[in-house]
C-alpha positions as a printed NumPy array, in Angstrom:
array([[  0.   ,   0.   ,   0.   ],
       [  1.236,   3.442,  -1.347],
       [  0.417,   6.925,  -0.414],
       [ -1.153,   9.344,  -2.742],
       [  2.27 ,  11.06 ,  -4.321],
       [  0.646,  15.23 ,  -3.58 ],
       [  3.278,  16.818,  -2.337],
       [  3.689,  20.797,  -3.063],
       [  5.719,  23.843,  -2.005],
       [  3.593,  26.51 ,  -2.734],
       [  4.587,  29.033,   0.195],
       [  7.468,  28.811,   1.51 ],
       [ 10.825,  26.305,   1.687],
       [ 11.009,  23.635,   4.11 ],
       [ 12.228,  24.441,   7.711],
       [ 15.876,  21.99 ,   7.998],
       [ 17.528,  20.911,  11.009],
       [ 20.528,  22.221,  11.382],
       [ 23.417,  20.872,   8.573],
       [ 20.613,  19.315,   6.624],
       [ 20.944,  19.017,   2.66 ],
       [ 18.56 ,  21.038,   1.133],
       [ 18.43 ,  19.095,  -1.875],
       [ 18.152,  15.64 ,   0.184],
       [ 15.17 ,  17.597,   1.914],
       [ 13.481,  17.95 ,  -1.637],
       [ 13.862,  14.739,  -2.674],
       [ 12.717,  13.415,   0.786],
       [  9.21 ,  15.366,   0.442],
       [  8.804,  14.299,  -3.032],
       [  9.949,  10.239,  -2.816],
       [  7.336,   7.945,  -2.928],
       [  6.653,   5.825,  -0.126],
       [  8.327,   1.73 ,   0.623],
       [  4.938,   1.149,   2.87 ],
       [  2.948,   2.959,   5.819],
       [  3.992,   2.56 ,   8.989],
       [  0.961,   3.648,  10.804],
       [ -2.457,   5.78 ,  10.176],
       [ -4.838,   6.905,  12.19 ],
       [ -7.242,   9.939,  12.269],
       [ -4.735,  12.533,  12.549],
       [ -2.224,  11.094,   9.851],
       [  0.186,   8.814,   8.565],
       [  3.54 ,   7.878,   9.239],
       [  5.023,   6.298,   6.132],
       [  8.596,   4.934,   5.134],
       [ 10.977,   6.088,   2.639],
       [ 14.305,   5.756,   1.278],
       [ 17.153,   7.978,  -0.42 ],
       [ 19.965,   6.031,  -1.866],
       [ 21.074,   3.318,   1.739],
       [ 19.256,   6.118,   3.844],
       [ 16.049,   4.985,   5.297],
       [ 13.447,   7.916,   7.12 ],
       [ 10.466,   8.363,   8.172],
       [  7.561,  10.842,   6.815],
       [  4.486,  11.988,   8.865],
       [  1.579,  13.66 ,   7.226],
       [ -0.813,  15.505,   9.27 ],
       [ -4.194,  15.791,   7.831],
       [ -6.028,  18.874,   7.441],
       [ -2.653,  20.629,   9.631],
       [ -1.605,  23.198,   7.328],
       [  1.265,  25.686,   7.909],
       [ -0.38 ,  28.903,   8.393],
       [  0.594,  31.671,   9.714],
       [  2.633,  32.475,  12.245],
       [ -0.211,  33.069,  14.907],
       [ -1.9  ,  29.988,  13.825],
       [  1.38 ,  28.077,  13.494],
       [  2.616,  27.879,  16.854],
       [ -0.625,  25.713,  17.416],
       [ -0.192,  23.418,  14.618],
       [  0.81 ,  19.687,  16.233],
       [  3.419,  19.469,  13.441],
       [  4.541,  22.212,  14.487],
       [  5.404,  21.706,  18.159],
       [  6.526,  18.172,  17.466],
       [  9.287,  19.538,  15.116],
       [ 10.496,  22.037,  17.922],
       [ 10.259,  19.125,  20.622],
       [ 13.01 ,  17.15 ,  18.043],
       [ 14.809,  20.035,  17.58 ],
       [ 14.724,  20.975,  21.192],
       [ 15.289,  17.383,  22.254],
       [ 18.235,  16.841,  19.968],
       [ 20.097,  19.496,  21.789],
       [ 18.848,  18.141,  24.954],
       [ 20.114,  14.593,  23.628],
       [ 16.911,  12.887,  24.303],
       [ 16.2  ,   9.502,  23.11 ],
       [ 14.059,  10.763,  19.852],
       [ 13.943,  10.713,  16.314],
       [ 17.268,  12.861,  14.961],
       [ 14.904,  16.004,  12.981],
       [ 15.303,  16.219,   9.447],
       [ 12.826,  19.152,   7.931],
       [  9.168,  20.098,   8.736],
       [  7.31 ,  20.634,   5.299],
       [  3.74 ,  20.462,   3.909],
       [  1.774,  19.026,   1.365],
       [ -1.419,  19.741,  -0.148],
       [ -3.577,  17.916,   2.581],
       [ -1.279,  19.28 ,   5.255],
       [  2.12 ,  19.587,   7.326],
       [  4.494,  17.162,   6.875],
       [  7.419,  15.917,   9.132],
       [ 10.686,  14.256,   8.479],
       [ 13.341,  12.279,  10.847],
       [ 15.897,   9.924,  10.272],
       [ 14.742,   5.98 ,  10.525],
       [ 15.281,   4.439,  13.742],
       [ 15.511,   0.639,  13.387],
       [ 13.342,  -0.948,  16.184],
       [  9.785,  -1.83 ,  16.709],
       [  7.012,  -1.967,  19.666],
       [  8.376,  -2.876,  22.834],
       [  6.615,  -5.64 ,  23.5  ],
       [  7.227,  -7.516,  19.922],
       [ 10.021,  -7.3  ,  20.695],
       [ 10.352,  -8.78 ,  23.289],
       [  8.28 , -10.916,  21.72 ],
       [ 10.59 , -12.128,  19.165],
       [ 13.403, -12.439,  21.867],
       [ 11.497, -14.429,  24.938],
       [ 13.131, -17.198,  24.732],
       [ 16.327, -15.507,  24.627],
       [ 15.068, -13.719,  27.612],
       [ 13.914, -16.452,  29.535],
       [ 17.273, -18.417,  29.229],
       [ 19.861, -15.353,  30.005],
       [ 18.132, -12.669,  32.306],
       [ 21.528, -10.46 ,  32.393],
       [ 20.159,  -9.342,  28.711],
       [ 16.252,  -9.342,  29.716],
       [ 17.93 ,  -6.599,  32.543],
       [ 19.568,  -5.052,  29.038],
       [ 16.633,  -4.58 ,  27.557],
       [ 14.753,  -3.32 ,  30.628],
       [ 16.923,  -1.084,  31.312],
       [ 17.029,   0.441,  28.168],
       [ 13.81 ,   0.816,  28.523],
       [ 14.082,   2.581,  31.798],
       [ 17.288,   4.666,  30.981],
       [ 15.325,   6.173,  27.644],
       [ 12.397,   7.135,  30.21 ],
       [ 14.587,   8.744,  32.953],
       [ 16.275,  10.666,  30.164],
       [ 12.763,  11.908,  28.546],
       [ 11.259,  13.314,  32.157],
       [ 14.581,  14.254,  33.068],
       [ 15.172,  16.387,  30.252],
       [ 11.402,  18.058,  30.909],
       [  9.356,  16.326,  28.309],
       [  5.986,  15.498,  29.896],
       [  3.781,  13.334,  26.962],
       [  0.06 ,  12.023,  27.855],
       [  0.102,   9.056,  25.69 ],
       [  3.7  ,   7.297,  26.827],
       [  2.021,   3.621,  25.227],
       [  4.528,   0.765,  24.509],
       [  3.439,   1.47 ,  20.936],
       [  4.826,   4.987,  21.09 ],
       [  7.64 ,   3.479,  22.204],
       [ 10.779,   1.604,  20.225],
       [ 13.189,  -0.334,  21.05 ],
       [ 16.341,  -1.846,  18.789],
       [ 19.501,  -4.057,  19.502],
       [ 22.532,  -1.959,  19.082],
       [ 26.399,  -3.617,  19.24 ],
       [ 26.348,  -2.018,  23.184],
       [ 23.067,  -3.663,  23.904],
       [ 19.593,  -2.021,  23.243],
       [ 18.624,   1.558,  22.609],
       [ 14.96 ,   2.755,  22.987],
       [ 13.492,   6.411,  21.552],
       [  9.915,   7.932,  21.884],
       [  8.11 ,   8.155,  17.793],
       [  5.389,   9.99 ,  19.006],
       [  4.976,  13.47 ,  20.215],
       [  1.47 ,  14.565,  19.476],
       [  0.846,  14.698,  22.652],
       [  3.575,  15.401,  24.131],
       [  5.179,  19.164,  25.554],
       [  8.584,  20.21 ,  27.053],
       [  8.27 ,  22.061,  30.536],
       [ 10.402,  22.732,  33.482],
       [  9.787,  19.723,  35.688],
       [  7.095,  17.004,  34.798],
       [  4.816,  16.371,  37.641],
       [  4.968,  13.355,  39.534],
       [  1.34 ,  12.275,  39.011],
       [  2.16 ,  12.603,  35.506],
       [  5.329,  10.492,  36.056],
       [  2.87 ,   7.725,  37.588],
       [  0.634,   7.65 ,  34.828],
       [  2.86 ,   7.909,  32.081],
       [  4.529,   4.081,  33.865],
       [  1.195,   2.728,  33.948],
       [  0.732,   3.253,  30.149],
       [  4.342,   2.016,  29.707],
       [  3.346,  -0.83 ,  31.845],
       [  0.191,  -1.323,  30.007],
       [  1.499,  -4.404,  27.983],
       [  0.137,  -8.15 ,  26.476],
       [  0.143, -10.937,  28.447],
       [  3.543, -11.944,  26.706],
       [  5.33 , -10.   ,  29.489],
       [  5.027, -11.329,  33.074],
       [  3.646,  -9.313,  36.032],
       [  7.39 ,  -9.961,  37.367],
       [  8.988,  -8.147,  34.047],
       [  6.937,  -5.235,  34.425],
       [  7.77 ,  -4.747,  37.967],
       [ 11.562,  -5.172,  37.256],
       [ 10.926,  -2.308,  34.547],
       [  9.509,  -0.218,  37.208],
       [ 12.363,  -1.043,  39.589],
       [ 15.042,  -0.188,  36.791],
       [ 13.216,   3.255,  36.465],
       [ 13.957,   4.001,  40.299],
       [ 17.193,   2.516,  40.783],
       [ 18.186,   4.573,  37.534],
       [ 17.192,   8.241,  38.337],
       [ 13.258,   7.889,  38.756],
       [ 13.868,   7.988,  42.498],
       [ 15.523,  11.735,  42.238],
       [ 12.27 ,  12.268,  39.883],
       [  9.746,  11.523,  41.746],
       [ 11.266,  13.365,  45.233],
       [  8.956,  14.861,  47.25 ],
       [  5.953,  12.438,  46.95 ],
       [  6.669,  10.052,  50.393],
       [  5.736,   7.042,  47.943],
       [  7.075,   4.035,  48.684],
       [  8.532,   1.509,  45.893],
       [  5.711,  -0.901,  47.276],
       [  3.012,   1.711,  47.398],
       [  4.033,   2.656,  43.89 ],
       [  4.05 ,  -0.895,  42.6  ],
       [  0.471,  -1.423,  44.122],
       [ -0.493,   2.281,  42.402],
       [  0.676,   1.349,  38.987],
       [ -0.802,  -2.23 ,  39.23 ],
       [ -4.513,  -0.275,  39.892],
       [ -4.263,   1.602,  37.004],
       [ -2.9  ,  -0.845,  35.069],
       [ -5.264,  -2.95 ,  35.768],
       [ -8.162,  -0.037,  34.386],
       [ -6.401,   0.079,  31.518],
       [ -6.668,  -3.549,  30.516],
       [-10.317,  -3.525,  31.535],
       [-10.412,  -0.193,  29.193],
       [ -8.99 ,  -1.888,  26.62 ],
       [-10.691,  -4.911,  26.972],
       [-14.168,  -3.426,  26.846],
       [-13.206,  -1.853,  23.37 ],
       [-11.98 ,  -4.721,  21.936],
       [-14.976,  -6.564,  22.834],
       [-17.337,  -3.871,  21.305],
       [-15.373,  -4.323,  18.005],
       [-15.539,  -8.126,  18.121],
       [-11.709,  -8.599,  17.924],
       [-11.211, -11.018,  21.436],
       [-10.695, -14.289,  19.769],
       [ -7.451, -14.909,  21.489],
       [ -5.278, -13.376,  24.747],
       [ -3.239, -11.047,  22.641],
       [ -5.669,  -9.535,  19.948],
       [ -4.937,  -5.888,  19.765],
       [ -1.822,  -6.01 ,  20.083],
       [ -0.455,  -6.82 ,  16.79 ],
       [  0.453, -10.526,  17.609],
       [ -1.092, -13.969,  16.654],
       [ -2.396, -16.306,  18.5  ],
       [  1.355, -17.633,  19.596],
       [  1.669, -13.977,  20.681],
       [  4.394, -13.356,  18.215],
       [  4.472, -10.336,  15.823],
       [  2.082, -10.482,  12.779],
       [  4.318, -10.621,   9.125]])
């Protein structure tokens, strides 16, 4: 599946990240698309390719670039500072490449980052997990050390899902970035309630992973900075594993419920994009 090929420059060049090719830029907002990634309501992320280079290109629908007044509300807008903002930062993101539009809207490059979901992932590697738990720890605490960074570096999102989440192998171990900033906003110091919640969606996961992994996750996350995070709070380790496993719990039952209502619970790990053996689907 291709997307429609409608891409313009009517007003206006391309913004660039810093020391990006403006002629790669051009040839990145016109190449045709190797497959889409994603799509929802608000767009669709889709893959592309320039000579070995692989990136990725978000459309936002009905997101134009507008005027400056306008602009600084546009998502596609405040996603492109976050990158830019981030990359200085050196959070775990995307590295920026140019924010754009076509006809239908704004359009957003960065640089492919080779990794998938979290939890297929880990799907693909469980056995490899189950028999050496030194690299399960690897991968957790990749995991953790990407989060830590994020909140330490004063990027609060609301939708921190393992989906929005990726993780790859890398010759030092594992490496894991956040994809998706729609809703996401740097500030000064994240709260700690939103700290809380944002582990419950990370814990949010398919039966694949145990209770026990997720609460090693969580205990990675403290022993690795999220202590120093969430200061001030008097909450326990215990009292936060019992608060995240609450609303962990509402989210499965949330999830549950809308699964149901579509008629997609034939087996323990439907909506999650694995089969029945709870490994990826091709």
């Amino acid at each position: 599946m291709q997307e429609k090929r409608e891409l313009v420059h009517r007003e206006g060049e391309p913004q660039l990240a810093p020391g990006t090719d403006p002629e790669l830029v051009h040839r990145l907002l016109a190449a045709p698309a190797i497959r889409v990634v994603h799509r929802n309501r608000r767009g669709a992320v889709v893959e592309i390719q320039d000579g070995d280079a692989r990136f990725a290109r978000k459309h936002y629908h009905g997101h134009w670039l507008p005027p400056l007044a306008i602009l600084r509300r546009s998502p596609a807008l405040r996603a492109w500072q976050i990158l830019l903002r981030g990359d200085d930062r050196g959070l775990p993101l995307p590295d920026p490449v140019c924010l754009g539009r076509s006809v239908s809207g704004s359009v957003l490059i960065t640089r492919w980052f080779e990794g998938d979901h979290l939890h297929k992932v880990h799907a693909r590697h469980r056995s490899r997990f189950a028999a050496n738990r030194a690299e399960l720890d690897r991968f957790l605490g990749a995991i953790a050390d990407a989060v830590v960074a994020l909140i330490r570096g004063g990027l609060e999102t609301r939708d921190l899902a393992p989906q929005n989440l990726l993780v790859g192998e890398i010759p030092q171990g594992w490496r894991a970035v956040l994809v998706d900033l729609d809703d996401a906003r740097l500030v000064d110091r994240v709260p700690a309630g939103r700290i809380i919640e944002s582990l419950a969606q990370l814990g949010h996961l398919p039966p694949t992973i145990s209770a026990r992994e997720r609460i090693r996750l969580f205990d990675l996350f403290i022993e690795r900075g999220g202590s120093t995070l969430l200061e001030g709070t008097g909450i326990t380790r215990i009292e936060l594993r019992r608060d995240l496993a609450g609303r962990i719990a509402n989210l499965t039952r949330r999830k549950e419920e809308r699964l149901r209502a579509r008629g997609a619970t034939d087996h323990p790990f439907a909506g999650w994009g694995l089969d029945r053996d709870g490994q990826p689907k091709a």
